[in-house]
C-alpha positions in Angstrom: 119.4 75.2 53.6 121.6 78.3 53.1 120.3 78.4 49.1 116.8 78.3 50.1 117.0 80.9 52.4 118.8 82.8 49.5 115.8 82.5 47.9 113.6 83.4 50.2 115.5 86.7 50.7 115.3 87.1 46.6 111.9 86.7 46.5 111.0 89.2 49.3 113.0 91.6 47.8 111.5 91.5 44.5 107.8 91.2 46.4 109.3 94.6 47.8 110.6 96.5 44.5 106.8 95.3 43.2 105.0 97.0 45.9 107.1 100.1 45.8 106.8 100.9 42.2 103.0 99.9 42.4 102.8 102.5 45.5 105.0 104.9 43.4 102.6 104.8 40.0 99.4 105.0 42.3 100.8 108.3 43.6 102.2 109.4 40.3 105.6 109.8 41.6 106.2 107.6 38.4 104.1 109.3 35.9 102.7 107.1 32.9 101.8 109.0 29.7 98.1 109.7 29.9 97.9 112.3 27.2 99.5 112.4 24.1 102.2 115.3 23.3 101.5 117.5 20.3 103.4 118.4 17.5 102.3 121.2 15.0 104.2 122.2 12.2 102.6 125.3 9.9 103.5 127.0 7.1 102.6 130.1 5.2 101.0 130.1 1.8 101.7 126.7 0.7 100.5 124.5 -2.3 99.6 121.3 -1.5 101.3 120.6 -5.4 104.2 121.8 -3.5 104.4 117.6 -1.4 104.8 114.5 -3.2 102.0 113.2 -0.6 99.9 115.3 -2.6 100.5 113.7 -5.9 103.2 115.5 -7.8 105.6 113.0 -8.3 108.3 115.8 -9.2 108.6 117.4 -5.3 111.7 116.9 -3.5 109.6 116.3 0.0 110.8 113.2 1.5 110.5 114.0 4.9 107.0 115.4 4.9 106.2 112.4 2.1 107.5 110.2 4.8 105.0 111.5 7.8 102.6 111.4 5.3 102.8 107.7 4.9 102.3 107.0 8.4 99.3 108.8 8.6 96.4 110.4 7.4 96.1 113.3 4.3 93.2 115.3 3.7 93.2 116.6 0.2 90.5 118.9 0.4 91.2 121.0 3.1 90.5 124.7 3.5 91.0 127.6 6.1 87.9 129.7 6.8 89.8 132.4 4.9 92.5 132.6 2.2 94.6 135.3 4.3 97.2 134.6 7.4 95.4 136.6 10.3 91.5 135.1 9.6 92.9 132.1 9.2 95.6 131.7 11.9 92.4 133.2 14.2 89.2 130.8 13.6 91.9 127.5 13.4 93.0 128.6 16.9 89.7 130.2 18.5 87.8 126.8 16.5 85.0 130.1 15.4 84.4 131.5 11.9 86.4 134.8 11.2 83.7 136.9 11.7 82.5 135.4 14.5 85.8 136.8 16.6 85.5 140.0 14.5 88.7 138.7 12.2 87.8 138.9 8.3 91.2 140.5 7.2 94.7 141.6 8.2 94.3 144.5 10.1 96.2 147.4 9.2 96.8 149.8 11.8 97.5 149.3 15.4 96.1 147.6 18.4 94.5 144.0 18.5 91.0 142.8 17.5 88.2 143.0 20.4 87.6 139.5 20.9 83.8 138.8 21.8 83.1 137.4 25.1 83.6 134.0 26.3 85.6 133.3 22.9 88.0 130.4 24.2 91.1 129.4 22.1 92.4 125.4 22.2 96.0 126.6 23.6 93.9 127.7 26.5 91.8 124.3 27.0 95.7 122.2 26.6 97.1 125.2 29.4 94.1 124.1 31.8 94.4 120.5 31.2 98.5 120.7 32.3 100.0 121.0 28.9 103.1 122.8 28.6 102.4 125.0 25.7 105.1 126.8 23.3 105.2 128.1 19.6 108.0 129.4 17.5 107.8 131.5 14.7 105.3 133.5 12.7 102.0 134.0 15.5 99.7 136.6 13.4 96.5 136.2 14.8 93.5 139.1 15.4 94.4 138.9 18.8 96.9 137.2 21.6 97.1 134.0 21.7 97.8 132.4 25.9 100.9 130.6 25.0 102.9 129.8 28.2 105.8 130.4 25.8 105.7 132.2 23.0 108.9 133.5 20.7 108.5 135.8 17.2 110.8 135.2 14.0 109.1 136.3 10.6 112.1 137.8 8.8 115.5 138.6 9.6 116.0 142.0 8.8 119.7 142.0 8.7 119.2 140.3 5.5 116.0 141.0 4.1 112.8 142.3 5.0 109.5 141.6 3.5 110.1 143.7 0.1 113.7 144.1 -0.1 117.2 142.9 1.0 119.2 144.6 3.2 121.1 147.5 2.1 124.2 145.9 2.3 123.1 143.0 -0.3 123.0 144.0 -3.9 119.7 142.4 -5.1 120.9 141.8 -9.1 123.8 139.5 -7.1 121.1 137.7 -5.4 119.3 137.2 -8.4 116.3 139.4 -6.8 112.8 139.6 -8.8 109.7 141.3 -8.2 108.6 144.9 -7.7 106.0 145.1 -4.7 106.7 141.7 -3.5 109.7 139.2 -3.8 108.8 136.7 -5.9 112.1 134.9 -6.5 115.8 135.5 -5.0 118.8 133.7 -3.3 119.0 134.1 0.7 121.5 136.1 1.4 122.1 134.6 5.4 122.1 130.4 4.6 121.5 128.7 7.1 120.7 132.2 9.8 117.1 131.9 7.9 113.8 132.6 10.3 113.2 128.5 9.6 116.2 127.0 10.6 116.5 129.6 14.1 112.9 128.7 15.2 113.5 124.9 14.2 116.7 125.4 16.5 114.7 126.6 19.3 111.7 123.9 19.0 114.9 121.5 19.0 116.0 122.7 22.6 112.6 122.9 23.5 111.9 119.3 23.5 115.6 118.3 24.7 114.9 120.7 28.3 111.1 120.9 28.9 109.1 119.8 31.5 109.3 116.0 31.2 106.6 115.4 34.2 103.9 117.2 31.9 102.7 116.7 27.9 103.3 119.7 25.4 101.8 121.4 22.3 104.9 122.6 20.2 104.0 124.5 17.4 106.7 125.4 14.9 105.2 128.2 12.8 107.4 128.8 9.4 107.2 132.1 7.3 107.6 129.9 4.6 106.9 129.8 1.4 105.5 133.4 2.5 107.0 136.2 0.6 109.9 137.3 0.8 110.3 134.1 -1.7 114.3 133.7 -1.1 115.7 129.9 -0.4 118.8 129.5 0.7 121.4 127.7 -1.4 121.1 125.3 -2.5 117.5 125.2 -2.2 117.3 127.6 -4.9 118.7 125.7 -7.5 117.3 121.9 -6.1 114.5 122.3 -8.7 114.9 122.8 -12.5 112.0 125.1 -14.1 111.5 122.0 -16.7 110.6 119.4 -14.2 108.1 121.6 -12.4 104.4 121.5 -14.8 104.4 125.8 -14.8 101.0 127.1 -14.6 101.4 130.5 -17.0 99.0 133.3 -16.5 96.1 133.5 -19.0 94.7 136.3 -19.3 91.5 135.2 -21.3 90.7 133.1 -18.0 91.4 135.9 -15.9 89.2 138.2 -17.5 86.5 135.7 -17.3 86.7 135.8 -13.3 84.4 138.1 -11.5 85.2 141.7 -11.7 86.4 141.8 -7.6 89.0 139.2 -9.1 90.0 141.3 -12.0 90.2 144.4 -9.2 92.4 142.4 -6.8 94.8 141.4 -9.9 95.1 144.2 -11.9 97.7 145.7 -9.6 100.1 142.5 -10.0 100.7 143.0 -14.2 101.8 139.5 -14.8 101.1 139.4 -18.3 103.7 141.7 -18.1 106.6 139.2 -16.4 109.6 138.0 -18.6 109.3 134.1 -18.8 112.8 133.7 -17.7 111.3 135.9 -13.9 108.2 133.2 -14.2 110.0 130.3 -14.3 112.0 131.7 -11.5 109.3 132.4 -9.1 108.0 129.1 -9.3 111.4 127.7 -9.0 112.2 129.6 -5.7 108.8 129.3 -4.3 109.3 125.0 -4.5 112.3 125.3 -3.2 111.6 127.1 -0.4 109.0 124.3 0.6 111.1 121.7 0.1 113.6 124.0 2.5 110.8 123.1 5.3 111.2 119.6 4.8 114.2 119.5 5.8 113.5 121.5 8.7 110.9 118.6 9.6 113.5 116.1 9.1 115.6 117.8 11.9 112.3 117.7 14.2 111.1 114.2 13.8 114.5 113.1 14.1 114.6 114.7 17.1 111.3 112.9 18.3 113.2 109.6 17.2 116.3 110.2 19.6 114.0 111.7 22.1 111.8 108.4 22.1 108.7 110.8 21.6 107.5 109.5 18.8 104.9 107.0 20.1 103.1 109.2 22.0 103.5 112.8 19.9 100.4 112.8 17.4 102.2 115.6 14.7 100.2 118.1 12.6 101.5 119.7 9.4 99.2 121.9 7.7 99.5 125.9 6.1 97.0 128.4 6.7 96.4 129.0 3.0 97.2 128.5 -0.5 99.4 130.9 -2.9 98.5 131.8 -6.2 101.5 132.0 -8.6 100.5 134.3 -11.1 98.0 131.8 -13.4 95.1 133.7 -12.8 96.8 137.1 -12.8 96.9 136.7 -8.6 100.0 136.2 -6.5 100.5 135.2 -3.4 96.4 134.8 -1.4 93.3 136.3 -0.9 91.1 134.9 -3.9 88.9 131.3 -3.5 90.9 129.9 -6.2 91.9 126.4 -5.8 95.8 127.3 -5.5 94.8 130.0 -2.6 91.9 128.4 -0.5 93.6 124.7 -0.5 96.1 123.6 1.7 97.9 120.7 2.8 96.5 119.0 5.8 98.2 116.0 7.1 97.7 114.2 10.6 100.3 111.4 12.2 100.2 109.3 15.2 100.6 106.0 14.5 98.2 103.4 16.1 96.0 105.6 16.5 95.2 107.8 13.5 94.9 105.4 10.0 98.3 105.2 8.6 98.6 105.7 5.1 95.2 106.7 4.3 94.6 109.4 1.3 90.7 110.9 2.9 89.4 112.6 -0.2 86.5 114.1 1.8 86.2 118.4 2.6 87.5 118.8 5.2 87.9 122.6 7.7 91.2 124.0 9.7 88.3 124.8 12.2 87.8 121.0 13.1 91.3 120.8 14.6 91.0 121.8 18.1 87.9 119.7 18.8 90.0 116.5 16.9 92.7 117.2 19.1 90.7 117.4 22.5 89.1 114.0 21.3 92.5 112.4 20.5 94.1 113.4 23.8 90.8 112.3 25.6 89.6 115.8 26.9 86.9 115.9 24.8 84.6 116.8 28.1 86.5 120.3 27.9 85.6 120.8 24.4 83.4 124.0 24.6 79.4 124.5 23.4 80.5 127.1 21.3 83.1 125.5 19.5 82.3 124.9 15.3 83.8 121.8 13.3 83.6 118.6 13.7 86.2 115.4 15.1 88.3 114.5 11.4 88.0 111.2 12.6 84.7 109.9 13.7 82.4 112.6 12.4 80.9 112.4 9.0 82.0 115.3 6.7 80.0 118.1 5.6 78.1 118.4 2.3 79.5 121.9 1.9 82.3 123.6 3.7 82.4 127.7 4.2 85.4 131.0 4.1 84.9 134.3 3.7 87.5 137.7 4.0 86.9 141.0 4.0 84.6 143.2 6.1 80.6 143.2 6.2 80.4 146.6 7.4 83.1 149.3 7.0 81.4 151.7 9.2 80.8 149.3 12.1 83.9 149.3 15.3 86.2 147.2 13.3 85.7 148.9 10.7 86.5 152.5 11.5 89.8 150.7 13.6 91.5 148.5 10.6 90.2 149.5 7.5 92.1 152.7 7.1 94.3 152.2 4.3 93.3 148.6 3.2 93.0 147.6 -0.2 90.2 149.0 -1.0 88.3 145.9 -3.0 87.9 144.6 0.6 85.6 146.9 1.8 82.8 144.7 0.9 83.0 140.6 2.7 83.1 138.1 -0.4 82.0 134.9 0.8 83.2 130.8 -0.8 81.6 127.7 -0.8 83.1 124.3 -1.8 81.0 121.0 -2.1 82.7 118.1 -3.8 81.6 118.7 -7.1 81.2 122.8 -7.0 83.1 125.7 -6.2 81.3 129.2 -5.7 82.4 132.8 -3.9 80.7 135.8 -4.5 80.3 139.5 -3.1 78.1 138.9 -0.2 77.9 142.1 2.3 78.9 145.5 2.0 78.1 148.1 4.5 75.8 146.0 6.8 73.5 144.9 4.0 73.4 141.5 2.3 74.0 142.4 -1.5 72.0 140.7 -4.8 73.5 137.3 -6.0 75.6 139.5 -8.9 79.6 139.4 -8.8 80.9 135.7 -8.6 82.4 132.8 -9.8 81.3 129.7 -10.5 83.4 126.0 -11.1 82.6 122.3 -11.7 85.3 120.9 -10.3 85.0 117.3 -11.4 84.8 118.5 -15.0 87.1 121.6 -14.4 89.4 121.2 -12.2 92.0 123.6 -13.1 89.0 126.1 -12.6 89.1 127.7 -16.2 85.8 128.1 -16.8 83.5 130.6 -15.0 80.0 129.1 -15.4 78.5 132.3 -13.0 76.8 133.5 -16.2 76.1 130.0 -17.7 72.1 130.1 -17.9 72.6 125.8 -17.5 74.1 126.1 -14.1 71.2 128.7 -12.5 69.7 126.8 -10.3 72.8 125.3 -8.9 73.8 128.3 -8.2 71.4 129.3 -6.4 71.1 126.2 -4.2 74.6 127.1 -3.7 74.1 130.7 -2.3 71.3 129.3 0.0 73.6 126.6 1.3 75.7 130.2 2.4 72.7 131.8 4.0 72.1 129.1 5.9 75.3 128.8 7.2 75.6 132.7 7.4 72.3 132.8 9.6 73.3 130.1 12.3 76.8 131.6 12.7 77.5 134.7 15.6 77.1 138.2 13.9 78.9 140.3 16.7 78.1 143.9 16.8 81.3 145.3 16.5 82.1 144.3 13.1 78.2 144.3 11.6 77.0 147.1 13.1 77.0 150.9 12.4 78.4 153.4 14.8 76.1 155.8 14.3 73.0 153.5 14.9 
């Protein structure tokens, strides 16, 4: 009698604990996980030769390589510009540079005007409850709504952006480079910008909000110049294992004459071999200093037990050109400057392991996002791109930098002491077989199909060979260029950066 009525008494009880915690979820005192958290790691200026996800079997990238392989890489991915600010601003704003008046870095004070009812995906995530943060290198035409938002480029107490500090003698620090540095040892070790904001994404995840999802973005200056790793990152690669692109100058003459322009100034015909080497050297190493950054972050997912539900982004928000077609560091369409690594992870729900050889745009990620977190109902009209997962790709995929009309708003305001090869916008299309850019406006007016360059990338595709004055490749040209007016015509043309004050 008494063990039945032991029972009994167990069996309420555990009727009771049932209907309290089913009471407690209906009234999200206990709150499941209805979105997913987001993780977004970006660089500055990075290769994606730099990743053994990428194909080169001689990067030291096992932690990146490893998030690779539970997820999805894009390998033809491009930013609607090959610079940090244009860049950094469609990605965010989901718009075409021009479209949030944001074609190049601006170079005096004050922000870009943003046009009206321009809407950034940081503000969709703050609406729908997301606790929102990023660390590190921001650079964008205008502020970004970040609930949190924290600044670390350089560290000026060891080097700036063209020199060490004072106290650090650069010949000891193996320093090379003359308007840029192109190679060096950190002087600081482990007090580098990457490690401090890594350290602060860390605590961020250990003490936020638990009762709400986030959007972490880690934001690295590098491989940006300054190009200094710390030891022993500058030494992890030997020159010999890494396949050296040398600058030719026969192929670089052969580029269109804004090319030649924007490279004359960097004279690296005129670098020692022994400086080359080095460059390259430092700027791997300094990538595969990131991955172990990312280590330290997905570990700390692991411990956390955020990894289930935290899809994780790593992508750069352009290429870097190493001196092989005069260039260094961005701003040309080349391959090495307008390609970047794009790679997507949440397993279960994005396909694991998958190499997706289609184009793909850094514009598309905010409307993927909003569909993989199931918001897509706040996704707005205006938005461009498409989902990188259920939408079919494009045929042709669009960037453009500099600015259309010097003499318009935005004009007047940054172009004051810009180079001055970007007073004109050069435009760049990619398809899968082709590769085109050309000088498209200059001073409000559309300019004659004259000053370009012209690849076919399945038969060339180190880019060597400028076909723009190949008579063969005419009309594919110009099927090209009218691929970009299309685009160009159904895009916003705000007033402030097309039109002329004086109109």
């Amino acid at each position: 009698m008494l063990k039945n009525r032991s029972i009994k008494i167990i069996l309420v009880l555990f009727i009771g604990l049932v209907m309290i915690n089913f009471k407690l979820v209906k009234t999200n005192l206990i709150k499941e996980p209805a979105h997913p958290n987001i993780l977004w790691i970006m660089t500055d200026e990075q290769r994606p030769c730099s990743l053994g996800c990428y194909g080169s079997d001689w990067a030291k990238t096992p932690n990146i390589d490893l998030l690779a392989s539970r997820g999805t890489v894009f390998t033809k991915a491009y930013p609607q510009c090959p610079q940090c600010q244009p860049s950094r601003t469609a990605q965010l704003t989901s718009r075409y540079p021009q479209e949030v008046n944001c074609t190049f870095n601006q170079r005096k004070g004050g922000g870009m005007s943003v046009p009206k009812g321009v809407k950034t995906f940081v503000d969709i995530f703050n609406d729908a409850g997301y606790q929102t943060a990023t660390y590190g290198k921001q650079h964008t035409g205008f502020r970004i709504n970040w609930a949190e938002q924290k600044s670390w480029v350089v560290n000026n107490d060891y080097a700036g952006m063209f020199s060490l500090n004072e106290k650090y003698n650069p010949e000891e620090y193996q320093v090379i480079g003359s308007m840029m540095i192109r190679g060096g040892i950190y002087p600081g070790g482990d007090n580098n910008p990457s490690r401090n904001i890594t350290d602060w994404a860390i605590r961020f995840l250990k003490d936020r909000d638990q009762e709400k999802p986030f959007l972490l973005r880690v934001s690295h200056n590098y491989p940006h110049t300054p190009v200094l790793p710390s030891e022993p990152w500058d030494t992890l690669y030997n020159p010999e294992d890494i396949p050296i692109r040398y600058v030719d100058t026969a192929v670089a003459h052969a580029r269109s004459k804004w090319d030649q322009m924007s490279s004359s100034r960097h004279k690296m015909d005129q670098m020692s071999i022994d400086d080359y080497d080095q460059s390259w050297q430092h700027y791997m190493g300094l990538c595969a200093q990131v991955d172990d950054e990312v280590g330290r972050l997905i570990k700390t997912l692991n411990d956390l037990g955020l990894s289930e539900n935290t899809i994780i982004i790593y992508s750069s928000d352009h290429g870097a050109c190493l001196g092989e077609f005069g260039q260094v560091t961005k701003r040309t369409f080349d391959d090495c400057s307008w390609r970047v690594p794009f790679i997507w992870s949440w397993p279960g729900h994005i396909p694991e392991g998958q190499v997706n050889n289609e184009l793909a745009e850094l514009i598309s990620t905010g409307r993927s996002l909003l569909n993989l977190c199931s918001l897509d109902k706040m996704i707005p009209k205006s938005w461009r791109g498409r989902d990188l997962f259920s939408d079919p790709s494009p045929d042709a995929v669009f960037g453009q930098i500099g600015y259309p009309n010097i003499n318009s708003v935005v004009g007047e305001k940054f172009y004051t002491g810009a180079r001055i090869d970007y007073g004109e916008m050069r435009v760049g299309i990619r398809t899968d077989q082709y590769r085109m850019d050309y000088s498209f406006m200059k001073e409000g007016q559309k300019l004659p199909l004259a000053d370009g360059n012209l690849f076919d990338l399945v038969n060339d595709p180190r880019e060597l060979h400028n076909l723009w004055d190949d008579g063969k490749f005419r009309k594919i040209k110009k099927s090209l260029a009218r691929k970009i007016d299309t685009w160009f015509d159904n895009i916003d043309k705000p007033t402030d950066l097309f039109e002329s004050t004086n109109q």
